[in-house]
C-alpha positions, -999 to +999 in steps of 0.1 A: +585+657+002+620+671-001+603+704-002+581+701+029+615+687+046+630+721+036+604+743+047+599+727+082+633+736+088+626+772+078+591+770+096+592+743+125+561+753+140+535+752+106+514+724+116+502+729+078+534+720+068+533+689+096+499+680+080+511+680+044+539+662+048+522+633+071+495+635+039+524+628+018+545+602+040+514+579+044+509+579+005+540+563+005+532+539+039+556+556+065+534+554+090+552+558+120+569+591+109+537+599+101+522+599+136+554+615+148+546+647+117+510+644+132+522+641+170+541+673+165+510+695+147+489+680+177+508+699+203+508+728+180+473+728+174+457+707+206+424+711+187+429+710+152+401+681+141+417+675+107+446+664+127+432+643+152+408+625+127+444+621+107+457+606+140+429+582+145+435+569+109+470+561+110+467+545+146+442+526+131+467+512+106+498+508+133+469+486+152+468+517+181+431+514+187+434+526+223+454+558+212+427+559+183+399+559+203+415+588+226+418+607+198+378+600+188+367+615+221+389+643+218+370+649+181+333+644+196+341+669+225+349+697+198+322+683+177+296+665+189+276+641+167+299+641+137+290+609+118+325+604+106+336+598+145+314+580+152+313+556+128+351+553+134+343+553+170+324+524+161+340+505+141+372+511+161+354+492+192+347+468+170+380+459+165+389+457+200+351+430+201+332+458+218+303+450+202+278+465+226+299+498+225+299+497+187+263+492+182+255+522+204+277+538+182+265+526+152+230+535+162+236+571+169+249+576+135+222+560+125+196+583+136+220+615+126+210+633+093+224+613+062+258+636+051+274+607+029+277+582+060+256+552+070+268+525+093+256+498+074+285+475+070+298+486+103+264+469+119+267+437+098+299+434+105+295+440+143+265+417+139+284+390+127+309+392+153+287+392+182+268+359+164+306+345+168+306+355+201+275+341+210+257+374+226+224+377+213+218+410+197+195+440+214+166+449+187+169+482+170+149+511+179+165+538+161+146+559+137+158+567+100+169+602+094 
């Protein structure tokens, strides 16, 4: 990390530096230096997704599911109907007992072509909350991709 610390000082502006050194601070569980590494490559690169999903991850950790969920809109506006946002999208609404909000999510991923992502769990687990809740659940009428 020493080494990234040196060449952000000789390159202040590399948001690929930024980005590897967040990668590397949040091995080792600094997470609020590293959403201030990936606050900086943000303003350097408004629109880099790698970035923003980074963001949403470590918000996610420091409890910032508002900020996180900014972020996930800001992803599904430069791509629309990535599975990975919206099963974060999902499950981050979950968090904050959204449950109708994360089953819509949920759903649309569910009707997506499979790449690696299902929002199996998310659904039980928004299930399960809604049950604690007492809300009755809406029945499925999404089609398997």
């Amino acid at each position: 990390m020493k080494d990234l610390d040196k060449a952000d000082v000789l390159e202040p502006n590399n948001a690929f530096i930024l980005q590897s050194r967040a990668n590397d601070k949040m091995m080792f569980e600094d997470c609020q230096r590293v959403l201030e590494d990936l606050d900086k490559a943000n303003v350097l690169e408004p629109n880099n997704i790698f970035t923003l999903q980074c963001r949403v991850n470590v918000k996610r950790i420091l409890k910032g599911h508002q900020g996180a969920l900014k972020d996930l809109d800001k992803v599904d506006v430069l791509e629309p109907n990535n599975a990975f946002t919206l099963q974060c999208h999902g499950n981050v609404k979950r968090m904050l007992e959204d449950c109708q909000g994360a089953l819509e999510d949920l759903h649309k991923v569910d009707v997506l072509p499979s790449h690696g992502v299902k929002p199996t769990l998310g659904f039980h687990k928004v299930k399960l909350r809604k049950l604690r809740l007492g809300s009755t659940l809406p029945a499925s009428n999404s089609k398997k991709g």
